[in-house]
C-alpha positions in Angstrom: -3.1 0.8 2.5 -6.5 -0.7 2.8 -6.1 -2.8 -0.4 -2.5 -4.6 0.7 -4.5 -4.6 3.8 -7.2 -6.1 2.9 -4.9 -9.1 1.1 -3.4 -9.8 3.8 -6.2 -10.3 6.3 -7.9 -12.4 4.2 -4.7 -14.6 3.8 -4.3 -14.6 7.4 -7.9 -15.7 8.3 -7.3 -18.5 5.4 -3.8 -19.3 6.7 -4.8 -19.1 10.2 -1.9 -16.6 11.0 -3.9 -14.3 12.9 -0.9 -12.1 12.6 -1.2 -10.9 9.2 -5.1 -9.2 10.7 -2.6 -6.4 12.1 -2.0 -3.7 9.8 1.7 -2.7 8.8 3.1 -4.7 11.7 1.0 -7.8 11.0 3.5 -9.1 8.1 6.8 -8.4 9.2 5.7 -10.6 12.9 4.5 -13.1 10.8 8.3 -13.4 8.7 9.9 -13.8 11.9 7.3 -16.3 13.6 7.7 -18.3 10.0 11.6 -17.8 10.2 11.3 -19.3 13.8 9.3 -21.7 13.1 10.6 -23.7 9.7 14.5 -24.6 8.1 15.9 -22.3 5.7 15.2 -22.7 2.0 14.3 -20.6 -1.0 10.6 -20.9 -0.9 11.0 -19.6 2.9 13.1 -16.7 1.4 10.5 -15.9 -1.0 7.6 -15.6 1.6 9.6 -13.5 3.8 10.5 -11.2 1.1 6.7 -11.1 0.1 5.9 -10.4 3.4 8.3 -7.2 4.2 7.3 -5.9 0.5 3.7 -6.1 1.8 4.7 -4.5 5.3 6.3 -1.9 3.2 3.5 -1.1 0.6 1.4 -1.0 3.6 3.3 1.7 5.4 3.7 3.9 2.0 0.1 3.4 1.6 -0.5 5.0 5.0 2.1 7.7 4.6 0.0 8.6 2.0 -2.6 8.4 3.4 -1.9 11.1 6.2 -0.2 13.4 3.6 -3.6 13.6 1.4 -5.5 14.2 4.7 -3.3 16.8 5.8 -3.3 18.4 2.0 -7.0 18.6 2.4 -7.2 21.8 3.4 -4.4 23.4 1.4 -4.9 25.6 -2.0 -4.4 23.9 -5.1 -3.1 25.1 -8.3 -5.5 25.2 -11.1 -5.4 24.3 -14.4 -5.8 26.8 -17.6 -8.7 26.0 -18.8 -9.5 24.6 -22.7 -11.0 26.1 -25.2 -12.6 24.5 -28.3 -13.3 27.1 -30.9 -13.6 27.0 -34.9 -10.1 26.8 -35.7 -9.1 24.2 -33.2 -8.1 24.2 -29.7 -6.9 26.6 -27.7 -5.8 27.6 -24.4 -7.0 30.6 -22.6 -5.0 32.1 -19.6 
């Protein structure tokens, strides 16, 4: 999340849309003020489909987030470890 994030604050603070600074919600207020604000043509299209894909990468970046917090704590299953002997490679259970 921080990454998509992180692109879109920075194009906010260059765009002056101080809108896109807000995480998650940040784009999708920004497609409507832009929808509001200018005629309907394919370049406006474009950036509003841009926009919700970011608002949208943004929340699946958080809800990942909070599933690999909440995983912390929980067992994992392990591997069998590799071997490397003389006649090649082998597993050991």
């Amino acid at each position: 999340m921080t990454g998509m994030w992180a692109v879109s604050a920075t194009a906010g603070a260059l765009s002056e849309r101080p809108g896109l600074l807000i995480p998650f919600a940040g784009p999708i207020l920004t497609a409507i003020d832009l929808n509001h604000e200018h005629d309907r043509s394919s370049a406006l299209g474009l950036a509003t489909g841009l926009l919700i894909a970011d608002a949208l990468l943004q929340g699946a970046g958080l809800v990942l987030a909070i599933v690999g917090g909440a995983s912390r704590g929980a067992r994992r299953p392990t591997a069998p470890a590799a071997s490397f002997h003389g006649a090649g490679v082998g597993v050991r259970f």
